[in-house]
C-alpha positions in Angstrom: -0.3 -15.8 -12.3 -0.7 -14.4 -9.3 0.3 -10.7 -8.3 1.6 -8.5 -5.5 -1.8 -6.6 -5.7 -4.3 -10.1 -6.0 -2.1 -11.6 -3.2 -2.5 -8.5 -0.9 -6.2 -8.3 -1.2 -6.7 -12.0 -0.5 -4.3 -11.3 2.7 -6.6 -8.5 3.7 -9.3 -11.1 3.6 -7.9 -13.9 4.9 -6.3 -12.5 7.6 -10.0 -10.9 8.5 -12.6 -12.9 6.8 -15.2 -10.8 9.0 -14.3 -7.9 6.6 -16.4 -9.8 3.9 -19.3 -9.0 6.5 -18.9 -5.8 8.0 -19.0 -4.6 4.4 -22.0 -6.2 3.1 -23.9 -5.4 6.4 -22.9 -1.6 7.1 -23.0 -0.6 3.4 -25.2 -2.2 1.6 -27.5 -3.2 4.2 -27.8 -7.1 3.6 -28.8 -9.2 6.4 -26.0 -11.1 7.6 -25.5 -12.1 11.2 -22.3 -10.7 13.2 -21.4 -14.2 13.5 -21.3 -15.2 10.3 -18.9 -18.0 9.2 -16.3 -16.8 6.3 -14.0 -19.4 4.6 -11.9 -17.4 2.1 -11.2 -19.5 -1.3 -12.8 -22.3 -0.2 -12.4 -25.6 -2.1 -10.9 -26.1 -5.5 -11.9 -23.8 -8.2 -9.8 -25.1 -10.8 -11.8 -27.5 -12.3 -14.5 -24.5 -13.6 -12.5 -23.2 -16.9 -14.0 -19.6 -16.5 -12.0 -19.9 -13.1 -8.9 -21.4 -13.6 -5.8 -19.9 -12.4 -8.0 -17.4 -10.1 -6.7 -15.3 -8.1 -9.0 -13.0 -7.0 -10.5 -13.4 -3.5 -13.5 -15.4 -3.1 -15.8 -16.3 -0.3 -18.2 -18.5 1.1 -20.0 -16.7 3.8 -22.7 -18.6 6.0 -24.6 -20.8 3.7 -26.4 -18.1 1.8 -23.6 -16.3 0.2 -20.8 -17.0 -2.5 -18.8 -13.2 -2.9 -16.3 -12.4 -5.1 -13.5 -9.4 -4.3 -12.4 -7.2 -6.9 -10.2 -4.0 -6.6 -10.6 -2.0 -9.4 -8.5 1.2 -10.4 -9.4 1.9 -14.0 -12.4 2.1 -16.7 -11.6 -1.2 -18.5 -14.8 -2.8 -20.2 -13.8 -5.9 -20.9 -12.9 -6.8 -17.4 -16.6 -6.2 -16.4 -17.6 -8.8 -18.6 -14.7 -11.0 -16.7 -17.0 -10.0 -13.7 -19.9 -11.8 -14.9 -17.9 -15.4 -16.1 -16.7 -15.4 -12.4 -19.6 -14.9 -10.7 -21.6 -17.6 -13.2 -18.2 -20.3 -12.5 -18.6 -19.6 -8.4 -22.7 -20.1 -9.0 -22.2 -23.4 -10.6 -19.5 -24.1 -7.7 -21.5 -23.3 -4.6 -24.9 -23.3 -5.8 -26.0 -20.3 -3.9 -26.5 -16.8 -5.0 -23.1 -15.1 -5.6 -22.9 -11.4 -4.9 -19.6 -9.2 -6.4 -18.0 -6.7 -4.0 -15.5 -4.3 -5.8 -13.1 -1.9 -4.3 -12.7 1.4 -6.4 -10.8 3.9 -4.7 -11.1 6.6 -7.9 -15.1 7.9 -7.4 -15.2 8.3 -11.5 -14.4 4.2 -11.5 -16.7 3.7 -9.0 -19.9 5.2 -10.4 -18.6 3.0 -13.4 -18.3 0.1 -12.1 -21.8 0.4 -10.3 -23.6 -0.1 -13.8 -24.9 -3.3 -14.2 -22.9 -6.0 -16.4 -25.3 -7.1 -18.9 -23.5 -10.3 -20.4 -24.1 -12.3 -23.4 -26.0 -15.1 -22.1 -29.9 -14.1 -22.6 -31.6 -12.4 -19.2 -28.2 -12.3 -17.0 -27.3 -9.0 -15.7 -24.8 -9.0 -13.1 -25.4 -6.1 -10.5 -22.0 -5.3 -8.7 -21.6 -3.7 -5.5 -18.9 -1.7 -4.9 -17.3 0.2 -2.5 -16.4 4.2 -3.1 -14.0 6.6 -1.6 -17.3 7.7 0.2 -17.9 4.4 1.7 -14.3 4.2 3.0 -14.0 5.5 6.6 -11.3 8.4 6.9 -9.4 7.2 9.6 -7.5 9.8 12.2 -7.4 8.3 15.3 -3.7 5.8 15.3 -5.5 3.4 17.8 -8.1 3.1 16.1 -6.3 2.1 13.3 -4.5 -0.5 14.7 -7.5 -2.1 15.7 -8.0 -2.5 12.5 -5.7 -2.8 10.2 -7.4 -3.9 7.1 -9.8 -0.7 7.0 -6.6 1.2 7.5 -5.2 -0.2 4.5 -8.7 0.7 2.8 -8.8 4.0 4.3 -4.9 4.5 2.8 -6.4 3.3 -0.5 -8.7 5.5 -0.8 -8.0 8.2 1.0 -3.8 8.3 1.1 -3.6 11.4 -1.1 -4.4 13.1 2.2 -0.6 12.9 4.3 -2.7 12.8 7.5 -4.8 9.5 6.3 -0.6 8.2 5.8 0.6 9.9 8.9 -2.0 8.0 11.0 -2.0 4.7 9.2 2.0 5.0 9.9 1.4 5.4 13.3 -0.8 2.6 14.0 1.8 0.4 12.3 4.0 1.5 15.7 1.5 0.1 17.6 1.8 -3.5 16.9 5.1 -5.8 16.1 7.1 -5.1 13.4 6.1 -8.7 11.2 3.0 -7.7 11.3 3.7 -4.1 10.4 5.5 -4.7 7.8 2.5 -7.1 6.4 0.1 -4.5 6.2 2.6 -1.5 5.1 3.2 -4.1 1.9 -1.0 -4.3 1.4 -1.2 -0.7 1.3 1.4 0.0 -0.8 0.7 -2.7 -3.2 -3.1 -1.8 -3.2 -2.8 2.4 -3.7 -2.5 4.2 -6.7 0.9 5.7 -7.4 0.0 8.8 -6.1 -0.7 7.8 -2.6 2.4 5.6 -3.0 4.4 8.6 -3.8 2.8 10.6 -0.4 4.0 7.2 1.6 7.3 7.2 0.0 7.9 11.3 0.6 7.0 10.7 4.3 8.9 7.0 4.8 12.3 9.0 3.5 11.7 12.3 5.0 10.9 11.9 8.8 11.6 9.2 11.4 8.9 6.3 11.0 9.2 2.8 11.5 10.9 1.2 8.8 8.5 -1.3 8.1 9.2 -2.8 4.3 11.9 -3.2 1.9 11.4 0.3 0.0 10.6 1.8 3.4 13.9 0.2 4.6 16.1 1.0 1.6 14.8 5.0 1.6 15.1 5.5 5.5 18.7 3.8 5.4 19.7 6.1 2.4 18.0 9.3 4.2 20.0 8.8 7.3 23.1 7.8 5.4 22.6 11.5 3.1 21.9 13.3 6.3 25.2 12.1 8.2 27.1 12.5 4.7 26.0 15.7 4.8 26.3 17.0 8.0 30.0 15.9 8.1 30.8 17.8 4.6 29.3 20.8 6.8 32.2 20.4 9.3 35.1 19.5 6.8 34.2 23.1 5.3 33.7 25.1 8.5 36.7 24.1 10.0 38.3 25.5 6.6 36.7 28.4 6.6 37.6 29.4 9.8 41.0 28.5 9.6 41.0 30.9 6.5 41.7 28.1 3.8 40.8 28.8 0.0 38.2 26.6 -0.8 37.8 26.3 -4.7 34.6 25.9 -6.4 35.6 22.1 -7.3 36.8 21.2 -4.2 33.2 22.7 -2.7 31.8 20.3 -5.0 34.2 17.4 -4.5 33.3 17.7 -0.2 29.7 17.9 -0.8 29.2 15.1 -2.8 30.7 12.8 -0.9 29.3 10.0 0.6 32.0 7.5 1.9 31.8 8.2 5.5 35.6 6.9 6.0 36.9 9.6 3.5 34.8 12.5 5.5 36.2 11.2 8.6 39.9 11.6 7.0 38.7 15.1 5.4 37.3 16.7 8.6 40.8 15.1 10.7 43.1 16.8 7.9 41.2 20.1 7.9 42.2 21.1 11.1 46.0 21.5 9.8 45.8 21.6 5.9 47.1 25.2 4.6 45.8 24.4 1.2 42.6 22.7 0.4 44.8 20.5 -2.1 46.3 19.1 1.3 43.2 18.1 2.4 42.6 15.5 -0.8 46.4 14.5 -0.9 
């Protein structure tokens, strides 16, 4: 079945099918034109067994090409040889020359997944080509970025460990409407290893950016809700203090810790006339 990762590469694709291209082109140097057309799982695969239920991205681009996508993370052997049943099931769909494009954001997987597949079927090797951190643009510049938002979601991928390659892709997103924002905050997410999600997630609930996804929306909404939770258990205890009111260690607990707004709002009123901090909760 399909997942979130499989149906945000084939996004990245589809919704830029001249990424196919620019990537065979600039890095690998294969003749393509600029023009080139793209059609992004073209046809019905589903009646080659090796491909059934696929759901990686696959293109047909111009009439010389057939290219598979792959986004690969970790050293897994056997999916190599998966690799090769693909590429022979789109051959024997298209009948042209099929090429295998993999994304591998880790630059031990990558020089791993550079070696040639040699299958089981006598004289076919399958030579991949895939795409390294090194081959991934560092974006900086947040117009840039927006221009492009599918290489920013490749540069967060392979580069998000970095908070600046997150701080710019964050401000791109800014730059365009918020759908569409929240479209390719979703592909970068789902596509980056868990530590560059963890670098997203620190600076989505720790500073002011556009709340562009469900997590982003959940962590922003409870980081504003902690901060004004918190800022009114600050005046609930200063207008104690300087009224010269005892405050025990588990009422200092009891203030802090609350977050129903309502029952700071009642706190902070009863402060300024409570003698006791016990009139404060009755």
């Amino acid at each position: 079945m399909p997942t979130a990762v499989h149906d945000a590469l084939n996004a990245l694709f589809r919704n830029r099918p001249a990424l196919a291209v620019e990537l065979l082109r600039d890095v690998f140097d294969i003749d393509l034109p600029a023009d080139t057309l793209v059609e992004v799982n073209p046809g019905d695969l589903s009646d080659l067994p090796v491909l059934e239920h696929e759901i990686h991205p696959f293109l047909s681009v111009g009439p010389s090409h057939g290219v598979i996508v792959e986004l690969q993370r970790a050293l897994r052997e056997e999916e190599r040889q998966i690799w090769g049943r693909r590429a022979a099931g789109l051959w024997l769909r298209l009948n042209r020359p099929v090429l295998l494009l993999v994304l591998a954001p880790d630059p031990r997987v990558a020089a791993w997944a550079a070696q040639p597949v040699v299958t089981s079927l006598p004289g076919y090797v399958l030579h991949p080509l895939v795409v390294g951190p090194d081959r991934i643009a560092i974006l900086s510049d947040p117009s840039e970025a927006a221009d492009c938002l599918e290489l920013a979601v490749m540069s967060v991928m392979a580069h998000g460990e970095d908070r600046e390659v997150v701080e710019t892709f964050l401000s791109a997103l800014s730059k365009v409407d918020e759908d569409h924002g929240a479209q390719y905050h979703e592909y970068a997410y789902c596509l980056s290893s868990a530590d560059v999600r963890q670098v997203m997630e620190e600076i989505m609930s720790s500073a002011t950016w556009p709340v562009y996804s469900p997590f982003a929306r959940e962590h922003f909404t409870k980081g504003r809700a902690a901060g004004l939770s918190e800022g009114k258990a600050r005046a609930v205890l200063t207008v104690l203090r300087a009224r010269g009111v005892a405050i025990t260690d588990e009422a200092l607990t009891a203030i802090t810790s609350c977050t129903d707004q309502e029952r700071l709002d009642q706190w902070a009123h009863r402060a300024a006339t409570a003698l006791t901090v016990g009139e404060l909760f009755d």
